[in-house]
Gaussian input, Z-matrix of N, CA and C with variables (Angstrom, degrees):
# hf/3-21g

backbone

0 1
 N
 C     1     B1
 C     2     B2     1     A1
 N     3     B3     2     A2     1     D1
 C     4     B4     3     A3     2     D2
 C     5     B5     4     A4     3     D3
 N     6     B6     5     A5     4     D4
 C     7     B7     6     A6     5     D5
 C     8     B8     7     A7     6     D6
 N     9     B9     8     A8     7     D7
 C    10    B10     9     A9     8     D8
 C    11    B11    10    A10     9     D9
 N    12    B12    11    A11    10    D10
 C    13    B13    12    A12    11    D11
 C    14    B14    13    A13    12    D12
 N    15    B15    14    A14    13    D13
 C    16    B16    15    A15    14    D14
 C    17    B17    16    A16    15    D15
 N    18    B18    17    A17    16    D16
 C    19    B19    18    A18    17    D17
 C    20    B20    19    A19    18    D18
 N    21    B21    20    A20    19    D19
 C    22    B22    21    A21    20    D20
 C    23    B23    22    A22    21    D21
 N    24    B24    23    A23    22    D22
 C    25    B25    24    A24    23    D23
 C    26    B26    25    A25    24    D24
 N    27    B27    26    A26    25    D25
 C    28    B28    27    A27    26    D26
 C    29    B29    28    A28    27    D27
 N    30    B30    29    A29    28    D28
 C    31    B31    30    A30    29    D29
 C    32    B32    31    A31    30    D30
 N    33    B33    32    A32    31    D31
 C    34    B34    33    A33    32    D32
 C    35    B35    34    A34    33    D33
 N    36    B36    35    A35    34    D34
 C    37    B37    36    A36    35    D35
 C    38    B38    37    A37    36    D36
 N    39    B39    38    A38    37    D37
 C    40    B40    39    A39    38    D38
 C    41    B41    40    A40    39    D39
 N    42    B42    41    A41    40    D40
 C    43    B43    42    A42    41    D41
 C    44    B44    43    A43    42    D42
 N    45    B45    44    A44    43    D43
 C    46    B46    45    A45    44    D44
 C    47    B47    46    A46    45    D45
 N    48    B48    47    A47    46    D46
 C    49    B49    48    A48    47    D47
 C    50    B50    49    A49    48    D48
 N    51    B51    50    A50    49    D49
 C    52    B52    51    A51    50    D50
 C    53    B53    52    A52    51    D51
 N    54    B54    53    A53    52    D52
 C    55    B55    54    A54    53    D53
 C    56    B56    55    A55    54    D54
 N    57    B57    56    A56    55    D55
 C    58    B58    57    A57    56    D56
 C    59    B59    58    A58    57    D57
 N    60    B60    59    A59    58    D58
 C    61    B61    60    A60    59    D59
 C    62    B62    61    A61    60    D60
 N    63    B63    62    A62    61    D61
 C    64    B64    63    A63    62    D62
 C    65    B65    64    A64    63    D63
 N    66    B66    65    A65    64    D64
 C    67    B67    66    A66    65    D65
 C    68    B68    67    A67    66    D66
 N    69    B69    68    A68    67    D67
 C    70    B70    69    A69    68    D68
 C    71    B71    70    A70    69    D69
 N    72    B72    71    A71    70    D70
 C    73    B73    72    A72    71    D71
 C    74    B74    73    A73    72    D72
 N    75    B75    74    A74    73    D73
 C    76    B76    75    A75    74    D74
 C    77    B77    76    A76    75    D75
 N    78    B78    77    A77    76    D76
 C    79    B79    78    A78    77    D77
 C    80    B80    79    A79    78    D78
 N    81    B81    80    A80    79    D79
 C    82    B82    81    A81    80    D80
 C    83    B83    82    A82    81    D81
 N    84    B84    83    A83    82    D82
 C    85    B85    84    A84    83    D83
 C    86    B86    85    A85    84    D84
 N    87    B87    86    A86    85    D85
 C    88    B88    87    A87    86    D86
 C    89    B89    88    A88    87    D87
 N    90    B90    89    A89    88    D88
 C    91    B91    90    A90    89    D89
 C    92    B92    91    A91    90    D90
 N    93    B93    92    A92    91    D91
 C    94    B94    93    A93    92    D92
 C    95    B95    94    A94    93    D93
 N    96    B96    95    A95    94    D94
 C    97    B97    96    A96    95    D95
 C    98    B98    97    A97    96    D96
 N    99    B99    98    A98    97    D97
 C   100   B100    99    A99    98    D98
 C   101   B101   100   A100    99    D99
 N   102   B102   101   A101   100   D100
 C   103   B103   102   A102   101   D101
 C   104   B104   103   A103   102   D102
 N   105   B105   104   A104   103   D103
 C   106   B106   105   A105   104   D104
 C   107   B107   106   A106   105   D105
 N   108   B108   107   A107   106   D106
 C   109   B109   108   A108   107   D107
 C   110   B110   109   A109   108   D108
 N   111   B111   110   A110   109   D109
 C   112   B112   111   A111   110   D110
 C   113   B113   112   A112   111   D111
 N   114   B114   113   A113   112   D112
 C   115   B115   114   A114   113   D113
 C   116   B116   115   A115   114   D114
 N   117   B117   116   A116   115   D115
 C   118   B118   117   A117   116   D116
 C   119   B119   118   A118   117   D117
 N   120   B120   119   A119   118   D118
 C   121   B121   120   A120   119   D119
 C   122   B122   121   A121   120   D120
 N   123   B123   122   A122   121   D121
 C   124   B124   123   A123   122   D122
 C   125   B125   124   A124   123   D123
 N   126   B126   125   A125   124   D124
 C   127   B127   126   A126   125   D125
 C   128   B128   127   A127   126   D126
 N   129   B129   128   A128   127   D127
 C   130   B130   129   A129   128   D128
 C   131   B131   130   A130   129   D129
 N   132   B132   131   A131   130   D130
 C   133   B133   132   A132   131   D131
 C   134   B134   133   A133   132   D132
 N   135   B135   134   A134   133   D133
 C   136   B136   135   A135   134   D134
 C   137   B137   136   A136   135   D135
 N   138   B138   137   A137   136   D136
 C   139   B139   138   A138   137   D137
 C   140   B140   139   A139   138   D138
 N   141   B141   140   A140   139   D139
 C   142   B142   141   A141   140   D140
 C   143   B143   142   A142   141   D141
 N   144   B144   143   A143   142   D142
 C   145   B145   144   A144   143   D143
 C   146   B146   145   A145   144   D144
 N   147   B147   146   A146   145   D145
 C   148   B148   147   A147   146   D146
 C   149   B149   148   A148   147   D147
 N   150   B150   149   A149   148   D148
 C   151   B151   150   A150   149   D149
 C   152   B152   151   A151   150   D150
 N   153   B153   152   A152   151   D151
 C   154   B154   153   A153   152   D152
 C   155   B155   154   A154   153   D153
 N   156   B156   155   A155   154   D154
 C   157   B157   156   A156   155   D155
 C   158   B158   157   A157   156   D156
 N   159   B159   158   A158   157   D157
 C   160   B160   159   A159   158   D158
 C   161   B161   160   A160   159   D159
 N   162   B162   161   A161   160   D160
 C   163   B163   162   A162   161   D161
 C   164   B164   163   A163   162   D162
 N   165   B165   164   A164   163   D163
 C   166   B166   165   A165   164   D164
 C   167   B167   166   A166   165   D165
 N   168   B168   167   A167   166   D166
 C   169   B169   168   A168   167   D167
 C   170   B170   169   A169   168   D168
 N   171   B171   170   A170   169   D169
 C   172   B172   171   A171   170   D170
 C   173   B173   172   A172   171   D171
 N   174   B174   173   A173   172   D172
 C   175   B175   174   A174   173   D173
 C   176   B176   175   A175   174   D174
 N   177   B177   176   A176   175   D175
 C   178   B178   177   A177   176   D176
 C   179   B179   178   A178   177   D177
 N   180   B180   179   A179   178   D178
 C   181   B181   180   A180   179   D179
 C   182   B182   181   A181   180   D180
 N   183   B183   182   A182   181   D181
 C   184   B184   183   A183   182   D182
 C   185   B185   184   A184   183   D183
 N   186   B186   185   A185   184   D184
 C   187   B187   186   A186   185   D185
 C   188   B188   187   A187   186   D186
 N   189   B189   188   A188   187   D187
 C   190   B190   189   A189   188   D188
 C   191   B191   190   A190   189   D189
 N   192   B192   191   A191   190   D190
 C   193   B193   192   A192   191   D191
 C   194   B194   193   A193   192   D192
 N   195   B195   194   A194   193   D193
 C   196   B196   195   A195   194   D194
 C   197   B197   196   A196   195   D195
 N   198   B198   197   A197   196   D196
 C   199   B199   198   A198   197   D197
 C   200   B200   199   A199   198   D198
 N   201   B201   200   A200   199   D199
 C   202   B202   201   A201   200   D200
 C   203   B203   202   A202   201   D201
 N   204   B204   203   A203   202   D202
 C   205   B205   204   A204   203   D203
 C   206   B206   205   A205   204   D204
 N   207   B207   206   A206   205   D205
 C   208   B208   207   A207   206   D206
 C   209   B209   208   A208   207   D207
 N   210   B210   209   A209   208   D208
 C   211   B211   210   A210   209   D209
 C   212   B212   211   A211   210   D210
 N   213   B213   212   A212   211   D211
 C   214   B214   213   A213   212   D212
 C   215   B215   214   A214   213   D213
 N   216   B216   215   A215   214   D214
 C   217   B217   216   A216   215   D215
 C   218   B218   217   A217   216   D216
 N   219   B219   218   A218   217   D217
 C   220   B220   219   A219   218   D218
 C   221   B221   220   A220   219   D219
 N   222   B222   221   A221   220   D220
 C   223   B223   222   A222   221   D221
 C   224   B224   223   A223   222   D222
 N   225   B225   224   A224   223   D223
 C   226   B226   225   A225   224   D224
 C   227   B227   226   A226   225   D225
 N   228   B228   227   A227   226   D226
 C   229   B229   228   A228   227   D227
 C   230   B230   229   A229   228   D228
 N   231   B231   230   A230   229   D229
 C   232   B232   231   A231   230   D230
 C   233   B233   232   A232   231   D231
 N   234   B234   233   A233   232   D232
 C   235   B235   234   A234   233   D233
 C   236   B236   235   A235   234   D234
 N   237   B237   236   A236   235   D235
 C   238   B238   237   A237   236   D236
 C   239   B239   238   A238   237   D237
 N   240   B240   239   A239   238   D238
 C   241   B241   240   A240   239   D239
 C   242   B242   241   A241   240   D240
 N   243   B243   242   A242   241   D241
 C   244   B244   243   A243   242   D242
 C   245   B245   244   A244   243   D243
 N   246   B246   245   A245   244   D244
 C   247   B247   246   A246   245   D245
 C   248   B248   247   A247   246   D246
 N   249   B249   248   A248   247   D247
 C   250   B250   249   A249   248   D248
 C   251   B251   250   A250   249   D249
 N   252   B252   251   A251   250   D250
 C   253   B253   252   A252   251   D251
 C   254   B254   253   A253   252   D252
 N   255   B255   254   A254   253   D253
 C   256   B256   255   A255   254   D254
 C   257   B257   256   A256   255   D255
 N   258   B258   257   A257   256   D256
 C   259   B259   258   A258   257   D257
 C   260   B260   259   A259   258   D258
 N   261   B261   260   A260   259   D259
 C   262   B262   261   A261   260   D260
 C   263   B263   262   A262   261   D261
 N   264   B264   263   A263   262   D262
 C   265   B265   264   A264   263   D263
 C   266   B266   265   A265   264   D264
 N   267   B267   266   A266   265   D265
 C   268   B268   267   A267   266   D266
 C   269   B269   268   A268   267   D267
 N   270   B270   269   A269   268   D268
 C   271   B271   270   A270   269   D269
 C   272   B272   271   A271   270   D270
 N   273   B273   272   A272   271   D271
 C   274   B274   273   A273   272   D272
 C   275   B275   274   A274   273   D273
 N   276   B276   275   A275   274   D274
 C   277   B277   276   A276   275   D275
 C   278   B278   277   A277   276   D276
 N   279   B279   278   A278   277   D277
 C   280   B280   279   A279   278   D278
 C   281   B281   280   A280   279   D279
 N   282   B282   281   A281   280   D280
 C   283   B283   282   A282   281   D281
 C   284   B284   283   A283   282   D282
 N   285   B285   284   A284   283   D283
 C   286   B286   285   A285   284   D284
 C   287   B287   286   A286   285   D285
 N   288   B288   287   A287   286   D286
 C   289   B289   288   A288   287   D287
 C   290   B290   289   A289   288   D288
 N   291   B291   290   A290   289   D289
 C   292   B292   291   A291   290   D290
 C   293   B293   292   A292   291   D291
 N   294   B294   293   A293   292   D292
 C   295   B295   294   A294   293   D293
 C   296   B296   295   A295   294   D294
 N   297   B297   296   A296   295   D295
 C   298   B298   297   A297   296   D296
 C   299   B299   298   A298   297   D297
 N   300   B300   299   A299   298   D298
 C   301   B301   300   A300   299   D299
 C   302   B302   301   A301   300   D300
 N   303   B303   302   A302   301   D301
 C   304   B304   303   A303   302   D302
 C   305   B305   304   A304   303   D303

   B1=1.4490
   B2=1.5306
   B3=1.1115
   B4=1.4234
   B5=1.1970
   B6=1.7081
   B7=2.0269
   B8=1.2246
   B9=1.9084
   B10=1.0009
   B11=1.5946
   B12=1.0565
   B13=1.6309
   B14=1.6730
   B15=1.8090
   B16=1.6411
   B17=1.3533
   B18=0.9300
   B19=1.8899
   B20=1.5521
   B21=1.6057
   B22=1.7927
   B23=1.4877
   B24=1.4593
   B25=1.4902
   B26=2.0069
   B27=1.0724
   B28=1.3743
   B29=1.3202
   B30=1.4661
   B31=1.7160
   B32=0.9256
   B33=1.7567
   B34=1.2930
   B35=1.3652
   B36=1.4735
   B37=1.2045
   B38=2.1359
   B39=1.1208
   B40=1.5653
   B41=1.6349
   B42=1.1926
   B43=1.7336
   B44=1.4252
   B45=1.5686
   B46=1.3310
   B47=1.6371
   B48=1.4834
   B49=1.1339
   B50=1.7773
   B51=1.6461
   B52=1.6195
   B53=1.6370
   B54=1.4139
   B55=1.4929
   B56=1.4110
   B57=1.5898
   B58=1.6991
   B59=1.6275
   B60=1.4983
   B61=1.6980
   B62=1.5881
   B63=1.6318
   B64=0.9786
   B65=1.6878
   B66=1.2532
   B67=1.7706
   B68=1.5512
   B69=1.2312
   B70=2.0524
   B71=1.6148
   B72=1.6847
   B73=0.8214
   B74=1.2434
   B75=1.1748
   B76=1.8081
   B77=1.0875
   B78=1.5023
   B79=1.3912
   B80=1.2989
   B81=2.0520
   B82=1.4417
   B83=1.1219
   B84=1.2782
   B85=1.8231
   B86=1.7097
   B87=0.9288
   B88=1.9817
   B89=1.4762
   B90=1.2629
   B91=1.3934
   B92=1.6449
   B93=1.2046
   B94=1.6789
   B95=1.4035
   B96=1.4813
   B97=1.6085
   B98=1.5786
   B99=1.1784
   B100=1.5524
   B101=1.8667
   B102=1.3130
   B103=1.3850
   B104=1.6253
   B105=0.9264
   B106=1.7773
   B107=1.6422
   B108=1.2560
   B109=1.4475
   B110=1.6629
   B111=1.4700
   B112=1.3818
   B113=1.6344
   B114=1.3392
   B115=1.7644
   B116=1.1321
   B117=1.3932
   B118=1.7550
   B119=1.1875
   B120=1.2548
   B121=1.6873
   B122=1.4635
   B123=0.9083
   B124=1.6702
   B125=1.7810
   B126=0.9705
   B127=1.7125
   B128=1.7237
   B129=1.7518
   B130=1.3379
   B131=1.2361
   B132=1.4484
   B133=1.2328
   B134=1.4656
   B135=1.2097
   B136=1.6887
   B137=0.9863
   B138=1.4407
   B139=1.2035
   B140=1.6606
   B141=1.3939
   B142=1.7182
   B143=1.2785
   B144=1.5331
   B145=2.4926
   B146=1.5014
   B147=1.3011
   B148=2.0013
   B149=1.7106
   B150=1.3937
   B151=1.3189
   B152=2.3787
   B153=1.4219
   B154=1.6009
   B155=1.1190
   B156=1.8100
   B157=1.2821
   B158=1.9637
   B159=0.8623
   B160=1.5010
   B161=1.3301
   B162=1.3854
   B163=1.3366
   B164=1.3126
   B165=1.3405
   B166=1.5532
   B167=1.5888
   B168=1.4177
   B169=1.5895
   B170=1.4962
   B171=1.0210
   B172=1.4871
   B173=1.4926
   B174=1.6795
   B175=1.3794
   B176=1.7642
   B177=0.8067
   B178=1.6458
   B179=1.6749
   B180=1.3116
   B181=1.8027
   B182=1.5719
   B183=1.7481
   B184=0.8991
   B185=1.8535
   B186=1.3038
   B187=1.7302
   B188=1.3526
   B189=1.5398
   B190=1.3000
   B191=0.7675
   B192=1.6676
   B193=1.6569
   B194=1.5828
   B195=1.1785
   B196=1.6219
   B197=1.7939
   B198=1.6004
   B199=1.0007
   B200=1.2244
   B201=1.4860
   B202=1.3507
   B203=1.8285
   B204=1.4021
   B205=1.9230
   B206=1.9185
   B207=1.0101
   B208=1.6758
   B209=1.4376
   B210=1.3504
   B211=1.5416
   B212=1.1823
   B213=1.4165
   B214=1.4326
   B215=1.7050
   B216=0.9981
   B217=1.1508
   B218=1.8762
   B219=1.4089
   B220=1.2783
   B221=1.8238
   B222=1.8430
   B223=1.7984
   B224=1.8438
   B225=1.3376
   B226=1.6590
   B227=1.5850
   B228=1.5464
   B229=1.4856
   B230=1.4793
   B231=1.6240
   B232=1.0209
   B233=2.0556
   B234=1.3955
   B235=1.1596
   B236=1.7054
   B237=0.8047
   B238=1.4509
   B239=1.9654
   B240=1.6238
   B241=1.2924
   B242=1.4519
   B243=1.4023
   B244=1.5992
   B245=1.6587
   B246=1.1959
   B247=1.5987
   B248=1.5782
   B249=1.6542
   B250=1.5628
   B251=1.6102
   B252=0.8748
   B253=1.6078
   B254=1.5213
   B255=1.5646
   B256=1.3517
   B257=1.6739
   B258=1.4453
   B259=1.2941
   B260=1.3633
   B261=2.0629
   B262=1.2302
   B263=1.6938
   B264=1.2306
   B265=1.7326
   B266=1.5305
   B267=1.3439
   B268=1.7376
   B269=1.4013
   B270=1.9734
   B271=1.3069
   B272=1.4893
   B273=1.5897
   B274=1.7830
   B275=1.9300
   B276=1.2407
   B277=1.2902
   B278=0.8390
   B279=1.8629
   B280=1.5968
   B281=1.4973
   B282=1.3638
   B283=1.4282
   B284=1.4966
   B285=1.0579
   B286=1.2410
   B287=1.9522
   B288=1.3683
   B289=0.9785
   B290=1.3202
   B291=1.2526
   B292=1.7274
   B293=1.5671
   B294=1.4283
   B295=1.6833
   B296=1.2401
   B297=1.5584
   B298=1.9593
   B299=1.7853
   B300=1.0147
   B301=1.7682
   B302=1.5048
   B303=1.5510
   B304=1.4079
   B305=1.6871
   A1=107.28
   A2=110.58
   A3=120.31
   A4=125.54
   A5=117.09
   A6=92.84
   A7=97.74
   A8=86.71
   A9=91.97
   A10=117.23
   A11=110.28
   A12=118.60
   A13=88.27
   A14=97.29
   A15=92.51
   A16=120.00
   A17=145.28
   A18=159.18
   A19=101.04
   A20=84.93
   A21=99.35
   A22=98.86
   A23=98.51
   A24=129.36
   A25=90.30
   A26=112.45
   A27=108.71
   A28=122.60
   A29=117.90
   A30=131.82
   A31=103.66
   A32=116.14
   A33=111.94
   A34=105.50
   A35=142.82
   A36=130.57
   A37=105.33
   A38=109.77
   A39=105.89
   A40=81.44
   A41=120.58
   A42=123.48
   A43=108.83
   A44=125.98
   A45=115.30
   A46=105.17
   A47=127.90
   A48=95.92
   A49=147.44
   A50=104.08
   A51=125.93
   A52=93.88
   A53=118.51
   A54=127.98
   A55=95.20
   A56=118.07
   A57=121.83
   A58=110.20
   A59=89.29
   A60=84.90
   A61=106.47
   A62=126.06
   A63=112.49
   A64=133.28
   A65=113.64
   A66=106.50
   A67=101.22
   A68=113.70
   A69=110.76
   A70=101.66
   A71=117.61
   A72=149.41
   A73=130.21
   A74=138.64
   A75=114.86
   A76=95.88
   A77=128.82
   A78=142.47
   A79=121.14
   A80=91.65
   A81=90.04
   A82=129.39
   A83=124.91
   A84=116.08
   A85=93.30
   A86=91.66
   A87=115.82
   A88=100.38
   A89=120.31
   A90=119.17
   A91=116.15
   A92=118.18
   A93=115.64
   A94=102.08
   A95=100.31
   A96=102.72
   A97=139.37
   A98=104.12
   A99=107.78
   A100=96.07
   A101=122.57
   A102=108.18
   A103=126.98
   A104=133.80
   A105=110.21
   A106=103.42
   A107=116.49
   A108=145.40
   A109=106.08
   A110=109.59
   A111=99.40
   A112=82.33
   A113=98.66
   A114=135.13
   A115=107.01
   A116=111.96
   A117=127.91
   A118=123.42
   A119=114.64
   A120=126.03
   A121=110.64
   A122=131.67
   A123=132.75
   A124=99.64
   A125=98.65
   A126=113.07
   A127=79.66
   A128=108.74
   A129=130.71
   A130=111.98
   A131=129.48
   A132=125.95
   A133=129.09
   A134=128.90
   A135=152.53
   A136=102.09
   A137=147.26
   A138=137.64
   A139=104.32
   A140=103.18
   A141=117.70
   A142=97.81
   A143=72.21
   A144=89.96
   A145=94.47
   A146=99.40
   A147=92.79
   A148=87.16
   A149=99.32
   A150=116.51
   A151=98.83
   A152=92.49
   A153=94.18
   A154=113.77
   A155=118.20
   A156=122.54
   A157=94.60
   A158=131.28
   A159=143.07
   A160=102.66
   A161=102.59
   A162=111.29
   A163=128.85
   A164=141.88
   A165=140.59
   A166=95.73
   A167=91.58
   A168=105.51
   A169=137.71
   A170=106.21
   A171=93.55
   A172=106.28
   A173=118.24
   A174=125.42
   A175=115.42
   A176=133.12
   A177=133.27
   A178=114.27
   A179=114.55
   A180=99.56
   A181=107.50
   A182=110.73
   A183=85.05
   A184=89.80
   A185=111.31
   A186=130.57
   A187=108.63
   A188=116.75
   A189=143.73
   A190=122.74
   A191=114.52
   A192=114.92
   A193=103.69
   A194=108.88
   A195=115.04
   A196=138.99
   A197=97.06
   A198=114.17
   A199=146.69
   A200=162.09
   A201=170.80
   A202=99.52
   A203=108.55
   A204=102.89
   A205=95.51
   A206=116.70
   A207=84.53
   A208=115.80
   A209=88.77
   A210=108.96
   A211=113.74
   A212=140.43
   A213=151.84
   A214=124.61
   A215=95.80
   A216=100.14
   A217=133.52
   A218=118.79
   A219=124.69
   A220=101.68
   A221=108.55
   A222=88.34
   A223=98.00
   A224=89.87
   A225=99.70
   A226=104.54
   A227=113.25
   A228=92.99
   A229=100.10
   A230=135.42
   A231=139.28
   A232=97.81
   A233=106.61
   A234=112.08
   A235=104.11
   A236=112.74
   A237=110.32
   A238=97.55
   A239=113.44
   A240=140.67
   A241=121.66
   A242=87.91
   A243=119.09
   A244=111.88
   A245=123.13
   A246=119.40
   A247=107.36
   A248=112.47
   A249=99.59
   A250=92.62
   A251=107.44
   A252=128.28
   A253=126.20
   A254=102.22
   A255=107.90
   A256=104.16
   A257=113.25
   A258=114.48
   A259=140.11
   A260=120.78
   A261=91.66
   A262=83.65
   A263=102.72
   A264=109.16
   A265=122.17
   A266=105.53
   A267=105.78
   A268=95.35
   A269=89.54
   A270=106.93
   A271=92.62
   A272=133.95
   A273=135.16
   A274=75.46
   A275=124.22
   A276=155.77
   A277=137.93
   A278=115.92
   A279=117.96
   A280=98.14
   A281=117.41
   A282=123.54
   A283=140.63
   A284=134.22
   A285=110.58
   A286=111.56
   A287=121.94
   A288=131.78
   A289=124.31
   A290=142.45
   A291=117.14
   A292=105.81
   A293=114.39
   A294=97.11
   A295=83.45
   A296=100.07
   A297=89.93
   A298=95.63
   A299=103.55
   A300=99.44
   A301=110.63
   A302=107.21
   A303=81.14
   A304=122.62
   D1=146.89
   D2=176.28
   D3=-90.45
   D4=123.93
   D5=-171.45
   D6=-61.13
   D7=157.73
   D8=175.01
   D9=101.84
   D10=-20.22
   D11=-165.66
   D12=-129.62
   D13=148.47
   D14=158.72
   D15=-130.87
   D16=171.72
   D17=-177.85
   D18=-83.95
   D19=156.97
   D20=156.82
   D21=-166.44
   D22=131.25
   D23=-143.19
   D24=-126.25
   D25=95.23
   D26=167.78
   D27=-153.22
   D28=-179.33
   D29=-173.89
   D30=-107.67
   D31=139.25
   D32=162.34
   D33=-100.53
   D34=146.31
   D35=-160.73
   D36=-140.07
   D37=175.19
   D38=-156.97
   D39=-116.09
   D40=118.91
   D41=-167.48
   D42=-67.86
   D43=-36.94
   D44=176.91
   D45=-85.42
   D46=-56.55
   D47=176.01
   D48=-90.02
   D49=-0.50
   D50=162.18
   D51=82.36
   D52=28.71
   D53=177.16
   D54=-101.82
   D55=131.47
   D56=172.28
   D57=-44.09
   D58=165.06
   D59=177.50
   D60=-128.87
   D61=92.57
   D62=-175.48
   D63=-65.11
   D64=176.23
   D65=169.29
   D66=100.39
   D67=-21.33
   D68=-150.66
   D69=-81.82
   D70=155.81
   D71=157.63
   D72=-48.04
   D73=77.71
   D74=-173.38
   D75=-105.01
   D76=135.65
   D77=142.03
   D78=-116.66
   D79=136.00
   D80=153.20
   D81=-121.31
   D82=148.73
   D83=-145.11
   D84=-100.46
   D85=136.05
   D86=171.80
   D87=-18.02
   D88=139.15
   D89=155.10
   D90=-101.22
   D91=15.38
   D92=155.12
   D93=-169.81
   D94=158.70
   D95=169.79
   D96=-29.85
   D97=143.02
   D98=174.58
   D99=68.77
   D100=2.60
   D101=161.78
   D102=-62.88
   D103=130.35
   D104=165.20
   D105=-86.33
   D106=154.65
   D107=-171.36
   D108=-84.33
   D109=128.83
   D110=-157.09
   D111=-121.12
   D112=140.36
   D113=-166.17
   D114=-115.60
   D115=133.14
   D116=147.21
   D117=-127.58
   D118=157.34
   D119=178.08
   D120=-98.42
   D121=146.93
   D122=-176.53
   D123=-94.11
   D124=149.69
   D125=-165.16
   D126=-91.25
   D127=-171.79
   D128=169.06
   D129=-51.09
   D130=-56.15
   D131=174.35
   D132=-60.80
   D133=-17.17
   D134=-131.93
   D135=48.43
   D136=77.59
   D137=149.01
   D138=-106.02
   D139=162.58
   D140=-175.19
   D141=-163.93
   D142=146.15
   D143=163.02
   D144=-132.35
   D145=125.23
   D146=156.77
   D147=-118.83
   D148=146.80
   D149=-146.89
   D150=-140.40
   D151=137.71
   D152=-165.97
   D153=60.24
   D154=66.32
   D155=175.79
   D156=-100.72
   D157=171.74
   D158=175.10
   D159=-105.41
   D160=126.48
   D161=-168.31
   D162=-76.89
   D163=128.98
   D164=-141.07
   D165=160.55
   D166=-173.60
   D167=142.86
   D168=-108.13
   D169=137.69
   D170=-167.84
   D171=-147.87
   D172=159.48
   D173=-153.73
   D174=-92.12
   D175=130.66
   D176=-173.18
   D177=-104.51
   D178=110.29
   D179=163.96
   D180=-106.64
   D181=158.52
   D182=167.68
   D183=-134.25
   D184=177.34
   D185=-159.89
   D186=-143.13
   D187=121.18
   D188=151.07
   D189=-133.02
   D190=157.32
   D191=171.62
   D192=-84.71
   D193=150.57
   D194=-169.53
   D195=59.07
   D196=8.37
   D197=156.98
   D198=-126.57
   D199=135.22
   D200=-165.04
   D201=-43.13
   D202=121.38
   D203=-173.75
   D204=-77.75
   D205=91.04
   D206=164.62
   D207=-81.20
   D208=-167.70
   D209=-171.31
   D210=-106.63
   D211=-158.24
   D212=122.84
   D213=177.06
   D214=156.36
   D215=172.38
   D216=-111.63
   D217=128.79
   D218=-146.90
   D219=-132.25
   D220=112.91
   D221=173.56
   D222=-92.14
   D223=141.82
   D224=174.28
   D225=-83.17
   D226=144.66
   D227=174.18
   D228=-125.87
   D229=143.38
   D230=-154.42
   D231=-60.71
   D232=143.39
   D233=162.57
   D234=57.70
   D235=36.05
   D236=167.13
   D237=-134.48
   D238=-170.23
   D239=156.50
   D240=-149.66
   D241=105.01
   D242=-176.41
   D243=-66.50
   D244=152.20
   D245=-176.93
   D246=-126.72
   D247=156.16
   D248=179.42
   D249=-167.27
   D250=132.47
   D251=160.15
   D252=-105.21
   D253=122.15
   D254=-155.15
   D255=-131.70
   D256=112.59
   D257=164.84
   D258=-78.92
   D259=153.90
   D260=-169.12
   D261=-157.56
   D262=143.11
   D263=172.48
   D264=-90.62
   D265=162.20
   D266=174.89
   D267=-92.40
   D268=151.66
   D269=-169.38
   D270=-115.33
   D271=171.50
   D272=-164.94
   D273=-97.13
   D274=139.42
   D275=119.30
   D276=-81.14
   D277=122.32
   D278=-166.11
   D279=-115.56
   D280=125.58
   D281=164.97
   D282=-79.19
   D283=68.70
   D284=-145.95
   D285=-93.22
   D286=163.79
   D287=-161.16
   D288=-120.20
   D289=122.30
   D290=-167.50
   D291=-74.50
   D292=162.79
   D293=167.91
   D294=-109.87
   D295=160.29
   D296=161.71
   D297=-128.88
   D298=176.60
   D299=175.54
   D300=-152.13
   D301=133.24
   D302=-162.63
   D303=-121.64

């Protein structure tokens, strides 16, 4: 971590059964221009760090396939690592397939 900068250290979790949800997206989106948006992937468990965030508050999405994106909101505080547990439901996914015939 960078002084000066702080962490956020959290789970993403499956709301009915409280089992991690691996694969997911966490972002947190820039808090001013010309920032780039700093991303994590959730491990096996859903756990994540996005790490050298600028301290404020600032907005979090997160992204899976087959699950609900939430949101949240998180204040970073300089030189620390903040924690957060964040729930999220499955959504119905339709796959579709070409046929071909030949």
């Amino acid at each position: 971590m960078t002084t000066g900068t702080g962490s956020l250290l959290g789970v993403l979790a499956d709301s009915a059964s409280g089992m991690g949800i691996p694969h997911a997206i966490v972002t947190a989106m820039p808090d001013s221009a010309g920032q780039p948006p700093h991303s994590a992937l959730t491990d096996t468990a859903g756990g994540f760090l996005l790490s050298d965030l600028t301290p404020g508050l600032h907005q979090f999405y997160v992204r899976r396939i087959a699950y609900f994106g939430p949101q949240f909101r998180v204040t970073i505080r300089p030189d620390k690592v903040d924690s957060v547990t964040v729930s999220s439901h499955p959504v119905p996914v339709e796959v579709l397939c070409p046929v071909t015939t030949s």
